[in-house]
C-alpha positions as CSV (number, residue, x, y, z in Angstrom):
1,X,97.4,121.6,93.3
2,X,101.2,121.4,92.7
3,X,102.9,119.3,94.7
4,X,106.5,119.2,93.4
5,X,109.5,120.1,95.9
6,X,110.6,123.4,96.2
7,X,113.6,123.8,94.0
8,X,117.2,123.8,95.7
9,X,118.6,127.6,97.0
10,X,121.0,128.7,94.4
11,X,124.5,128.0,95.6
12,X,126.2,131.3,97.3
13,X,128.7,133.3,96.4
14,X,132.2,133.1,98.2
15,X,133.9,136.8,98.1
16,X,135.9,137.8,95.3
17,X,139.4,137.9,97.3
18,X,139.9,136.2,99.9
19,X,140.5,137.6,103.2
20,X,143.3,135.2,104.3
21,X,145.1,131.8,103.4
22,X,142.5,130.2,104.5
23,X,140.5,128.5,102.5
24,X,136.4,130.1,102.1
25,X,133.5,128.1,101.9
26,X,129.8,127.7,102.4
27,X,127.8,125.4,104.3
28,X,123.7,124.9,105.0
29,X,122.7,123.8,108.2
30,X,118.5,123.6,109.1
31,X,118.3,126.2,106.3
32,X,120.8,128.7,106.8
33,X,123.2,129.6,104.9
34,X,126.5,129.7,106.9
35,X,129.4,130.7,105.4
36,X,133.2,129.7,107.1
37,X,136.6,129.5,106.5
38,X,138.7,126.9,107.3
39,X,142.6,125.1,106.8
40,X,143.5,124.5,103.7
41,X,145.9,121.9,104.6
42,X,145.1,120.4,108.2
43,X,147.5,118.7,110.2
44,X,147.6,115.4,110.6
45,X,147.4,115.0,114.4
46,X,143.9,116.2,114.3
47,X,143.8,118.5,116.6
48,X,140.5,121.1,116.5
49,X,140.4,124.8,116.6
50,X,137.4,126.8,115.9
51,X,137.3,130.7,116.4
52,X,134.6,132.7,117.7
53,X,133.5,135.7,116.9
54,X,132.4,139.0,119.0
55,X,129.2,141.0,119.4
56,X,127.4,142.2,115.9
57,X,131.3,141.3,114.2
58,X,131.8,138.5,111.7
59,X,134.9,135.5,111.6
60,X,136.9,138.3,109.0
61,X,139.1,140.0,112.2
62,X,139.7,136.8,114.1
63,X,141.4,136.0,110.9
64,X,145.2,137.2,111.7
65,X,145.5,134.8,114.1
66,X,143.4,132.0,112.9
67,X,145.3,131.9,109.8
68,X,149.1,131.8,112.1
69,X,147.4,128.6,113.8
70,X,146.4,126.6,110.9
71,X,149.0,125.2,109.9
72,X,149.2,123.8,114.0
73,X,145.7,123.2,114.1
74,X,142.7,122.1,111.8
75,X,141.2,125.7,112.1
76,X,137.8,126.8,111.2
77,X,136.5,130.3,111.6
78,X,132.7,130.6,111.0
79,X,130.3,133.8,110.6
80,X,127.3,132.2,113.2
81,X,124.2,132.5,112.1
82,X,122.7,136.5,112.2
83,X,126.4,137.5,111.6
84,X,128.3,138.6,108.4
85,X,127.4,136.9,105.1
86,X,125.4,133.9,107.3
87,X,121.4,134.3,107.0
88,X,119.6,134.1,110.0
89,X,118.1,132.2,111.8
90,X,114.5,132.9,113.8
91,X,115.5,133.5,117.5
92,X,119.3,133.4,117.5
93,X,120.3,136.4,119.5
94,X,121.1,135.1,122.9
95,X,124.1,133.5,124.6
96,X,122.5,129.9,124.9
97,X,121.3,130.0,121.2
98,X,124.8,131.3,119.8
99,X,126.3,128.0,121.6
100,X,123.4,125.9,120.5
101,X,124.9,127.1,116.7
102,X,128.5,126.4,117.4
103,X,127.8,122.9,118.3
104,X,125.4,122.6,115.3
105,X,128.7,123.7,112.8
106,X,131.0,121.5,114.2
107,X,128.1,118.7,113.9
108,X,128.5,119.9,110.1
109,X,131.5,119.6,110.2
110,X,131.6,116.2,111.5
111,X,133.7,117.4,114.4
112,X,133.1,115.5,117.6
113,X,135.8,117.8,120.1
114,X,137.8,121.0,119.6
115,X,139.4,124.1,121.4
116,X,137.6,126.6,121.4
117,X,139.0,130.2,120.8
118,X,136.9,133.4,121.5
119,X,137.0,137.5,121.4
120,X,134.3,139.2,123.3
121,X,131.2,137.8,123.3
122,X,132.3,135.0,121.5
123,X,133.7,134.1,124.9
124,X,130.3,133.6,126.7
125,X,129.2,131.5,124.1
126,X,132.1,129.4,124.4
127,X,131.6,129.2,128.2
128,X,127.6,128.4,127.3
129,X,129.2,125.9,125.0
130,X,131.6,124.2,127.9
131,X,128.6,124.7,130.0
132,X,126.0,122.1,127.8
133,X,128.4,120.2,125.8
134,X,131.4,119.3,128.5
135,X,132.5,116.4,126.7
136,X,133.1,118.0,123.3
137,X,135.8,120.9,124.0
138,X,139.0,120.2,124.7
139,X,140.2,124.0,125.8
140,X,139.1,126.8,126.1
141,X,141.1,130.5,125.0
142,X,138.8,133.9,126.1
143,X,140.4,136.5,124.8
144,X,139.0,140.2,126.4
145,X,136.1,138.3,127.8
146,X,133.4,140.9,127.5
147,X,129.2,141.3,128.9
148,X,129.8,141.4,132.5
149,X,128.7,144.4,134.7
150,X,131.5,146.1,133.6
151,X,129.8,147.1,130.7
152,X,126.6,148.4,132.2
153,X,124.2,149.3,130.9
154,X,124.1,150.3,126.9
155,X,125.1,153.7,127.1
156,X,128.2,153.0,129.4
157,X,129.5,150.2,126.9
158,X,129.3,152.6,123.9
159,X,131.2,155.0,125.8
160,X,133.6,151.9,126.5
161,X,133.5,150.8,122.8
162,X,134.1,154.6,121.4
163,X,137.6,154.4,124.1
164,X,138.7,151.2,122.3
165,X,138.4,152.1,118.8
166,X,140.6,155.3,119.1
167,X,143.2,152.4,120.5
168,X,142.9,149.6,118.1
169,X,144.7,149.9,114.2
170,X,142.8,152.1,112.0
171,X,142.5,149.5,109.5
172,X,140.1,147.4,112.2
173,X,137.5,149.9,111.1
174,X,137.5,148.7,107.5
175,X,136.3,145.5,108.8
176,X,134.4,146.1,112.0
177,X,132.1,149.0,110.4
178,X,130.9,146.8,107.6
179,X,129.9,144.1,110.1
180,X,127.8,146.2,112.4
181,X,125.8,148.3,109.8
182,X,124.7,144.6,108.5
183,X,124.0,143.3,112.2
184,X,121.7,146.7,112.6
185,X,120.4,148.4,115.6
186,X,117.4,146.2,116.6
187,X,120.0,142.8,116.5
188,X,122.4,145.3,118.7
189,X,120.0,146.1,121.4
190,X,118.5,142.5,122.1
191,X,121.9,140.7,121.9
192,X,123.4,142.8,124.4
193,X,120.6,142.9,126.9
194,X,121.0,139.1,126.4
195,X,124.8,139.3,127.0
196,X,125.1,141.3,130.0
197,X,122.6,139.0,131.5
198,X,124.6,136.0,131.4
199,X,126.4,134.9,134.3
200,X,129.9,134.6,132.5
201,X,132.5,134.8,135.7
202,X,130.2,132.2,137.4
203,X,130.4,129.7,134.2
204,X,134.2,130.3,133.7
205,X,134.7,129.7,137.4
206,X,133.0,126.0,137.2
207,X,135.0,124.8,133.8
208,X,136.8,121.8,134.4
209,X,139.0,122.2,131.3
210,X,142.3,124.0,130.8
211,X,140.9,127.9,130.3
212,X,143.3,130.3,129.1
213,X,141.9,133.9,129.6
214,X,144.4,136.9,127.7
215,X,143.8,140.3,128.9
216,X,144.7,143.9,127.2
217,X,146.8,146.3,129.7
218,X,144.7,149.3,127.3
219,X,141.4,147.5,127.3
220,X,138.7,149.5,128.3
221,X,135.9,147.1,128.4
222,X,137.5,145.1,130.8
223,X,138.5,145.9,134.9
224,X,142.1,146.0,135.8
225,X,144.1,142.9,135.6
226,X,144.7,143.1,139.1
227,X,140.6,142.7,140.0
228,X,140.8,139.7,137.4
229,X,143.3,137.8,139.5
230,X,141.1,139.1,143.1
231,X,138.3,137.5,142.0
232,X,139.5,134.5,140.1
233,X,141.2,133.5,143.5
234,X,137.9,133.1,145.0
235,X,137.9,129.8,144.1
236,X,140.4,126.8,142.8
237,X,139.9,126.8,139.0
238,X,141.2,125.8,135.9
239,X,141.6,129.3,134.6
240,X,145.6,130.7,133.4
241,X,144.8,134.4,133.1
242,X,148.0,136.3,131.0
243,X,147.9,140.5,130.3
244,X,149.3,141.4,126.8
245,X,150.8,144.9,127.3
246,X,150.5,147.7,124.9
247,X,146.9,145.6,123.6
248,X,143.2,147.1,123.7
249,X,139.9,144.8,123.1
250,X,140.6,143.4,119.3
251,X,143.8,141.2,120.4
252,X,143.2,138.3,117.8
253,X,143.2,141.4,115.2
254,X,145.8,143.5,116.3
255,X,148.4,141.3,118.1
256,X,147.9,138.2,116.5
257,X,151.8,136.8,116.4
258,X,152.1,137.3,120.4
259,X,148.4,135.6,120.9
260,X,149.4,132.9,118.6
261,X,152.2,132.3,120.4
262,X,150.8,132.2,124.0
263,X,147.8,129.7,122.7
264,X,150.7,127.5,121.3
265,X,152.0,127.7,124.6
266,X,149.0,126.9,126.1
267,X,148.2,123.9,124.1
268,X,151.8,122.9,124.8
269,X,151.5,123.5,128.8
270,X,154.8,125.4,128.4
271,X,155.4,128.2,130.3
272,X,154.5,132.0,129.3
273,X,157.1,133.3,128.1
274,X,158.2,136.6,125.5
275,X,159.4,136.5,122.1
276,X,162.6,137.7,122.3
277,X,161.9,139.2,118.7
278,X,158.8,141.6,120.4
279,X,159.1,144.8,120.1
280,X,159.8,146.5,123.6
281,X,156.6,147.8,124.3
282,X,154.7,144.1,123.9
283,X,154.9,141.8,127.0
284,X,153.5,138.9,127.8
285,X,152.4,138.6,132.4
286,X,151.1,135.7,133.6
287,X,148.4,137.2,136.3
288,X,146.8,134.0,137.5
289,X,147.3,130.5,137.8
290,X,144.5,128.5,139.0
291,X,145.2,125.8,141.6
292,X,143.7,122.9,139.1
293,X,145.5,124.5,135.8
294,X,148.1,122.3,134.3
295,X,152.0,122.9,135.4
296,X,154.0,123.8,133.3
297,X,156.0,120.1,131.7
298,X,158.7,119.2,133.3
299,X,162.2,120.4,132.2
300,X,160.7,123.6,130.9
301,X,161.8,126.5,132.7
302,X,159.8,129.6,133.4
């Protein structure tokens, strides 16, 4: 009987051009293969920021605007497990699960606390994430939160999803397609039954952290701004909602200087304020305030 150890996996391979400045790299974590990207030169205060991806999409379009942060931020951007060039991992396809993974990378890592920043369903996740692990995320940023009843049932949110691609940059499609055809149809329909079951406005309305929540005036996915701000003043929370005019769904792809530029404001507790240098037709709206959201510092003027 042979009894000697299974030999080591072979080491992966990282693409052969990088998609960004940052810097590509794998990792193995209970034997999966995760593969990330992070800062190539961190900043010294040691501030955290990890970006999550959205439904059957890997880290690659979150890029654009995790690569204008990292020289602010120690930024990592991972493909969870079941996603992009990760492997997978036996029953990861549900909200909990997905949040259950982001805690095991940081763990990797050997990150105790970070900000968390999320597109889509990466925003569930991070609310799951704020939900089990309070004490190790600092902030929160959902950007086009995404899996309420909005986007019931399946057929509905493909209808929603075919509305947003004919708004977002051509070259989104270059990245997006490759992602789903590799996620495949069976992943597709369990995660979103899973997603649309999660009780995401309930979650964000019991946060107790700062939670910045950037909407797209053409988003189709999401209701009006307006019903945002109705039902976020339900209650007192900790939740600064801002619309991004002239945006659809894919913000941290296809506006990535104005949403870098509201999350350094957010960080900051300045107020929300325009680039001067934005083209006409990009706006930044502050829609909601939340009674326990920080004020804007002193001596800062909106």
């Amino acid at each position: 009987m042979n009894t000697s150890p299974a030999p080591p996996p072979k080491p992966r391979k990282l693409p052969r051009r990088p998609a960004s400045t940052l810097a590509e790299k794998w990792t193995r974590i209970d034997g999966v293969d995760v593969f990330y990207r992070e800062s190539p030169r961190p900043p010294a205060d040691g501030r955290v920021m990890a970006h999550i991806h959205g439904f059957g999409l890997s880290g690659r379009y979150l890029l654009p605007t995790a690569e204008r942060l990292a020289d602010d931020f120690r930024t990592f951007v991972p493909d969870l497990p079941g996603f992009g060039r990760s492997g997978r991992r036996k029953n990861m396809l549900d909200i909990p699960d997905l949040s259950h993974a982001t805690a095991d990378f940081l763990d990797d890592r050997g990150v105790e606390k970070a900000t968390l920043v999320g597109n889509s369903m990466g925003c569930p996740v991070i609310i799951e994430f704020a939900h089990r692990y309070p004490e190790r995320i600092d902030r929160a940023v959902l950007v086009s939160p995404a899996g309420g009843l909005h986007n019931q049932p399946l057929r509905r949110a493909i209808g929603q999803l075919s509305a947003d691609a004919t708004r977002e940059p051509t070259r989104m499609a270059r990245v997006a397609v490759p992602d789903y055809v590799r996620f495949g149809v069976p992943s597709t329909l369990r995660l979103f039954r899973a997603l649309t079951q999660y009780p995401s406005l309930q979650r964000l309305l019991e946060m107790r952290i700062p939670t910045l929540v950037v909407l797209g005036e053409r988003d189709p996915l999401l209701p009006h701004a307006h019903r945002v701000d109705e039902i976020a003043s339900q209650t007192d929370s900790h939740v600064l909602v801002v619309l991004l005019e002239g945006a659809a769904h894919a913000i941290n792809f296809s506006h990535p200087d104005q949403l870098a530029h509201v999350i350094r404001l957010f960080m900051d507790d300045q107020p929300i304020q325009n680039d001067p240098q934005w083209p006409g037709h990009v706006r930044l709206y502050e829609v909601h305030r939340g009674k326990h959201h920080p004020r804007p510092k002193s001596g800062s003027s909106a």
